[in-house]
N, C-alpha and C positions, 0 to 999 in steps of 0.2 A: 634628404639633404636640405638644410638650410640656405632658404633662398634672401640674402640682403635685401633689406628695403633700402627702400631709396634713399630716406635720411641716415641708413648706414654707409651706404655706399657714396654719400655728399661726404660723410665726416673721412672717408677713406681715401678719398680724392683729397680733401684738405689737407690729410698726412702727408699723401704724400707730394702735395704743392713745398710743405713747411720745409721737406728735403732740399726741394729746390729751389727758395724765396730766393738765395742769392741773383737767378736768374730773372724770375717772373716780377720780382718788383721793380727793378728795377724797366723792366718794359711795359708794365702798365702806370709806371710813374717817372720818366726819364729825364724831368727837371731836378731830381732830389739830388743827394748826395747823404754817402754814411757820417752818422755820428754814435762812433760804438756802436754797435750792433744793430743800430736801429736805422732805418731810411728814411729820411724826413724829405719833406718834399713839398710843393705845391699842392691843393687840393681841387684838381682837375674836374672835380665834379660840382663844385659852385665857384670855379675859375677865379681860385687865387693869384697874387700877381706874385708873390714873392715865397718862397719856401722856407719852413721854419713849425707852422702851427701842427702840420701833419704830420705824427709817424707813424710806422709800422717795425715791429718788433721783429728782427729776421732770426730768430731765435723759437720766440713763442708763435707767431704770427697774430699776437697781438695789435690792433692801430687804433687809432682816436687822434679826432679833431679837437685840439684843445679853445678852438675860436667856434665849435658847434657842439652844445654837451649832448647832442642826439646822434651824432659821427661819432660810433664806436663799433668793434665787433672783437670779438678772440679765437676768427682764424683766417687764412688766406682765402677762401672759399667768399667770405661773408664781406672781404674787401672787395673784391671782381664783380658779386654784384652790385655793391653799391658805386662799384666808379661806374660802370655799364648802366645801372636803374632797369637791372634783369632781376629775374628770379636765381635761389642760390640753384635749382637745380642747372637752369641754362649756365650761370656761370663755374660750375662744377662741369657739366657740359666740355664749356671752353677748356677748361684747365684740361681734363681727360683727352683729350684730344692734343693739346701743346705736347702732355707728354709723352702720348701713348699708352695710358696707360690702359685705354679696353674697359675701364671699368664699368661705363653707363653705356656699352654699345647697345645692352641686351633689353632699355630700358626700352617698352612698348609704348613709340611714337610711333604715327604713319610715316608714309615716305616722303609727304608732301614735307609736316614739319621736316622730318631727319633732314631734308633739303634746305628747307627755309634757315635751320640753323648753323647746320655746316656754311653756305653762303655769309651769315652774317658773322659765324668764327673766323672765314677768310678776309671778310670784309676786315673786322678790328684787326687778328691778327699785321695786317697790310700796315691801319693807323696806326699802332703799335711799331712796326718797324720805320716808318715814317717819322714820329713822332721822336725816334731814338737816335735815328741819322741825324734828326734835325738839333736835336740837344747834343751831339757830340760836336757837331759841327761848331754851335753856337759858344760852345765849352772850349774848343780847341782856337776860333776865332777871338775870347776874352785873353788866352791865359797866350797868344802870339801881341796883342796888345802889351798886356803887363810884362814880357820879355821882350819888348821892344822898348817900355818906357822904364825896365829897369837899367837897360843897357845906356838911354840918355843921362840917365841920372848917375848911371855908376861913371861915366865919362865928365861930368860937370863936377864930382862930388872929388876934394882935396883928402890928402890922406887925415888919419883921424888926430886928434888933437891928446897926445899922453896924460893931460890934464883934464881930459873929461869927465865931467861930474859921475857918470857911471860907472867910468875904468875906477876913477881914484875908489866909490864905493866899494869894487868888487876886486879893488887890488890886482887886475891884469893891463899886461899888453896890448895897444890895439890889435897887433898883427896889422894884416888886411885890411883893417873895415876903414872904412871911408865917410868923410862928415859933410854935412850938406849946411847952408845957412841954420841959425837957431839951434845950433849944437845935436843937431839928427845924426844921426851916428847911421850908417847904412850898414848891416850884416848881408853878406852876398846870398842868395839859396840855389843851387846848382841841380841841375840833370843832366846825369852823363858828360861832367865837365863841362857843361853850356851854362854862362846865367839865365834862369829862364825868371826869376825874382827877388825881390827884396826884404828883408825886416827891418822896417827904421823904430829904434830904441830912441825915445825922446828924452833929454836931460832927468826928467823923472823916474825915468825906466820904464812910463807907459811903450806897450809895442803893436806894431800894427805891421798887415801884409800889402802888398799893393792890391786896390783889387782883379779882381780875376785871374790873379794870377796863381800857378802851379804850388801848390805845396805839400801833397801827398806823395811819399818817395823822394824828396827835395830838399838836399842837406846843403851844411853852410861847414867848405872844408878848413883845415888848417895846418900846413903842414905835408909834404910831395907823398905821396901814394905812392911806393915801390914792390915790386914783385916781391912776394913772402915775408913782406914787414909787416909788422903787430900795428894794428889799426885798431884804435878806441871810438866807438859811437856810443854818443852821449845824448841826453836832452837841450838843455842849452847851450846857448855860446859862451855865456859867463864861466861853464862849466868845462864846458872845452877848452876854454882859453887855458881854464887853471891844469888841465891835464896835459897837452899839451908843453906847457913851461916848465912841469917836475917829471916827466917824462921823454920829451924830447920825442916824442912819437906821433905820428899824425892823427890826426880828429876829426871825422865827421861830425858834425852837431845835428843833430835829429828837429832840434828844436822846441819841440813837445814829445809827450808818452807815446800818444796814438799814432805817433810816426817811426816810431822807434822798428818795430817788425818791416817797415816798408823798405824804413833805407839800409836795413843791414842785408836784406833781401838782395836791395840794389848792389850793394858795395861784394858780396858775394860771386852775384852773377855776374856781374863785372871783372874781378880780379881773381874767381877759380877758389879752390881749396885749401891753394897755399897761404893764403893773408888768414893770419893771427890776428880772429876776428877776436875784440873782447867788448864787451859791453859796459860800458860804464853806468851804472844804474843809481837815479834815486832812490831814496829810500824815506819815502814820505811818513812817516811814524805818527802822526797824530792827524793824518787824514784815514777816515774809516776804509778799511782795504786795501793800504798803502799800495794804490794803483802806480806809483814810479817802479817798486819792488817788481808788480805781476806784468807789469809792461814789460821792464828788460826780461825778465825770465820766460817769457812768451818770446818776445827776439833771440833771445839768446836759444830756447829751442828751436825754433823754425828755422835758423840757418846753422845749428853747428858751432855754436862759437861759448867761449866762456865770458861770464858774467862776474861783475865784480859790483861793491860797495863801501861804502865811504867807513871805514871802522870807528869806532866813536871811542872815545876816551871817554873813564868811567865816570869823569865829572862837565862830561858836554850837555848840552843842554838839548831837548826831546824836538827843538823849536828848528834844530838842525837838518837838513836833508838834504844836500848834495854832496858835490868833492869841493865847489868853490866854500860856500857855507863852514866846510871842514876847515878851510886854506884862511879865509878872514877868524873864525875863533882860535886857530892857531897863533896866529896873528897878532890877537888880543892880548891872547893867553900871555905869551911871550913877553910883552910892552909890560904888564902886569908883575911878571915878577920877577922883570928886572927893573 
């Protein structure tokens, strides 16, 4: 019978770390946060102050430091030691133990080591949960700030002005939104019917979040949410606004794509089986991938719901990609021939 070597049995522990990256990176790195499938983060290991240069692929278990061209490796294994400055087997070690999996029990150390490391596994494991407490803490602490300073602001801020340079661009309704001095237009962002944040749309349409503040799972509604009504989540508010007005139906705005699965998620487990969930989806046609497309259609599988897109007329232009987008060339269209 074939007995594994040990750099078999490293690359087999790394298998199966990659099962569980969603877990272990995020506790041997607990300042990041996802961007797509990847965990960027702080680099703990020559003590970055800001997160951004580090990822790791929770996918391949690919990482690299793009600020050290010598911080790189292509598995979970080869990350552990270099945040630790162990060897990969101790930190294959570690990992084999977090999960049980038994596979290096059999490796012939004495009892002395088998001691020394189990102690120092318990020892990180500890900073590891320490380290995690203290990053949720400090995460839950900014994003109680920014829903505290978006609620001053949504109470200072006048309703919004029908002639503002963006409505008139995007031909909607304020609704809701509320304008602050210098024409800031404030979009509310909600959890659980709470404001917990802000998106202020500047006369240009530049957009920005408050910081720290909540905005994964954190939609901007429009329009009362009732037991077994057809409910549209969308990307933006521009786009929501326009669905909303030819529809007459309420609207979640997502915001962006990558939020698109979180808050139909929310608005599901919120309001049950009965809400006619539909997705309202870009459809980004001349970005490579049309990530609008695979976003709703990834929402719209994960919760059950049906998914829709903006149909094009066979003389619209490629440059098109939402339902507002559709609402303004109609728009044109119309001025045009008559």
């Amino acid at each position: 019978m074939h007995k594994p070597s040990i750099p078999e049995l490293i690359r087999q522990v790394a298998a199966h770390a990659l099962t569980a990256a969603e877990r272990l990176v995020p506790e041997w790195l607990p300042d990041g946060s996802h961007s797509g499938r990847e965990w960027v983060a702080r680099n703990i290991a020559r003590g970055d102050r800001k997160e951004g240069s580090f990822g790791v692929s929770l996918d391949t278990g690919r990482w690299n430091d793009f600020a050290d061209t010598e911080a790189h490796g292509g598995d979970l294994v080869s990350l552990l030691a270099y945040l630790r400055n162990c060897r990969q087997l101790e930190a294959a070690q570690e990992i084999d133990q977090r999960l049980s999996l038994g596979l290096l029990e059999r490796c012939e150390i004495s009892p002395e080591e088998a001691a020394r490391r189990a102690e120092k596994a318990e020892h990180l494991r500890r900073q590891s949960l320490l380290r995690t407490e203290r990053a949720k803490d400090q995460l839950q602490a900014r994003q109680l700030r920014a829903a505290r300073q978006a609620a001053e602001l949504w109470q200072m801020a006048k309703p919004a002005d029908r002639q503002h340079r963006y409505l008139q661009a995007k031909q909607v309704q304020p609704f809701t939104l509320r304008q602050l001095s210098q024409g800031r237009l404030l979009v509310p962002l909600c959890a659980d019917g709470r404001l917990v944040n802000l998106q202020t749309i500047l006369p240009t349409g530049d957009k920005r979040y408050l910081t720290g503040g909540r905005v994964q799972g954190c939609y901007s509604p429009l329009g009362k949410i009732t037991e077994g009504c057809r409910l549209y989540v969308c990307e933006g508010w521009a786009t929501g606004a326009t669905l909303h007005a030819h529809t007459l139906s309420p609207v979640v705005c997502a915001l962006s794509a990558g939020n698109l699965k979180a808050v139909a998620t929310a608005m599901r487990e919120r309001y049950g089986d009965v809400l006619d969930l539909v997705i309202a989806g870009d459809d980004d046609r001349q970005t490579l991938g049309n990530p609008g497309r695979n976003a709703a259609n990834r929402a719209a599988n994960a919760v059950g719901a049906r998914v829709v897109f903006p149909e094009w007329p066979a003389d619209a232009p490629d440059t098109l990609s939402d339902f507002n987008d559709l609402h303004l060339w109609r728009s044109q269209h119309r001025e045009i021939q008559s």
